[in-house]
Each structure stands twice: as structure tokens, then as C-alpha cells.
C-alpha positions in Angstrom: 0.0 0.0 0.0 1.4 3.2 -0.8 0.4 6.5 1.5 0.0 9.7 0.1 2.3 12.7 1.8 0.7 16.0 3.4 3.5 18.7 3.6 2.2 21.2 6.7 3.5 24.6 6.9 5.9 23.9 9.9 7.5 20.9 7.9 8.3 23.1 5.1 9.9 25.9 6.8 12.1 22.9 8.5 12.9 21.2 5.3 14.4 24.9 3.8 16.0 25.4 7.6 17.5 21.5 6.7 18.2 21.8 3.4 19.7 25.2 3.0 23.3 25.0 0.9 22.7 21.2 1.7 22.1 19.6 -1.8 22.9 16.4 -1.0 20.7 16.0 2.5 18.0 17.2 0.4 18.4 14.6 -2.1 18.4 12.2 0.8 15.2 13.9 2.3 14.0 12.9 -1.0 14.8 9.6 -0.8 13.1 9.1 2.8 9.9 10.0 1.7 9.5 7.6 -1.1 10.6 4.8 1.0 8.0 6.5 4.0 4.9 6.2 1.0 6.1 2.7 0.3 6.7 1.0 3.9 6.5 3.4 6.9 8.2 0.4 9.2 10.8 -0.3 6.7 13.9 -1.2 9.3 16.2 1.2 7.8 14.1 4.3 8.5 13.9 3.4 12.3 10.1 4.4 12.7 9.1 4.6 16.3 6.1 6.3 18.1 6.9 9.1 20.3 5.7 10.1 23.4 4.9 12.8 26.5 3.8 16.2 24.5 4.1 14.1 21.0 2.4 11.7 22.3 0.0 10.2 19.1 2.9 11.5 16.5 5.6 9.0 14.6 9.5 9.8 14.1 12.0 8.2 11.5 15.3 8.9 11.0 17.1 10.3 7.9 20.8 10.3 9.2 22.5 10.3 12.1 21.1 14.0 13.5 18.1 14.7 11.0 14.4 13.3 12.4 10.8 13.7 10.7 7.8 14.0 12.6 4.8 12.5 11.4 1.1 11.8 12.0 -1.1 9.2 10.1 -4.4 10.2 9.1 -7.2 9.2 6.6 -8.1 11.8 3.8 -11.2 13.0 4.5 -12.2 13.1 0.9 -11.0 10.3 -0.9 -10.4 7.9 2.5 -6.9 7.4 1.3 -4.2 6.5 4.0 -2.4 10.2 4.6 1.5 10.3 6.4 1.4 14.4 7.3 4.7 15.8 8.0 4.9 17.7 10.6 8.4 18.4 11.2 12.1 18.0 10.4 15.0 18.9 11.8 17.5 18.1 14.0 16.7 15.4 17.2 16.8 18.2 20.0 14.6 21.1 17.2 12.2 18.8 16.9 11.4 16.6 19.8 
């Protein structure tokens, strides 16, 4: 099953904050989110749940200091299965 991606407003201001004079972490940013559509709980991107104030939200990892912050959600119009970024950034920006 593949999920469609929601970009919100905070996520894209992080993903220019992450990506600025960074061509090849955007590339790799890239390359998250298609493996995210196609398998959310594939090992390599380290899904886990979070918790306390984020409690309900999801994390994977794109390297070593660079997290996104997501939430899965049903599209209200077409009932498809949604992943809505929240957030990227570094561990301690966005936890």
C-alpha cells in the first residue's frame, strides 16, 4: 500500500531550515519520503512512536542527526491513508 504525503506549513519551513546549501541531504530527504509512501516500518528508516507532549505522532530517521515528525491520518475526501509531515530537523529542534 502506498500512503500519500501532506507537507504542513511547519515541515516546510524545517525542510528549507535542513536543506539550506545542503544539496545532498535534500536529495536524501527525498529519498526518505519515497521509502515512508512505500513502507512506513521499513527497518532502515527506524520508525518509532513518540511520546509525552508528541504523544499520538511517529519519528523516522534520515541520518545520524536529522528526524521527521509524522502523523497518520485518513483523507477525509478520498479515505486514502495520509502520512502528514509535521516536522524535520535536528533530534533536540524537533522533539
Amino acid at each position: 500500500m502506498n500512503y500519500k504525503l501532506a507537507w504542513t506549513q511547519g515541515f516546510k519551513r524545517g525542510f528549507k531550515k535542513a536543506t539550506r546549501n545542503n544539496k545532498p541531504l535534500q536529495e536524501k530527504i527525498f529519498s526518505v519520503l519515497d521509502n515512508l509512501c512505500k513502507n512506513p516500518f521499513d527497518a532502515k528508516l527506524k520508525t518509532h512512536k513518540l511520546h509525552g507532549k508528541l504523544m499520538g505522532l511517529w519519528a523516522c530517521h534520515v541520518e545520524y542527526d536529522c528526524r521527521i515528525v509524522f502523523a497518520f491520518e485518513k483523507d477525509p475526501d478520498s479515505e486514502n491513508d495520509l502520512i502528514v509531515l509535521i516536522d524535520i530537523g535536528k533530534h533536540d529542534e524537533v522533539y
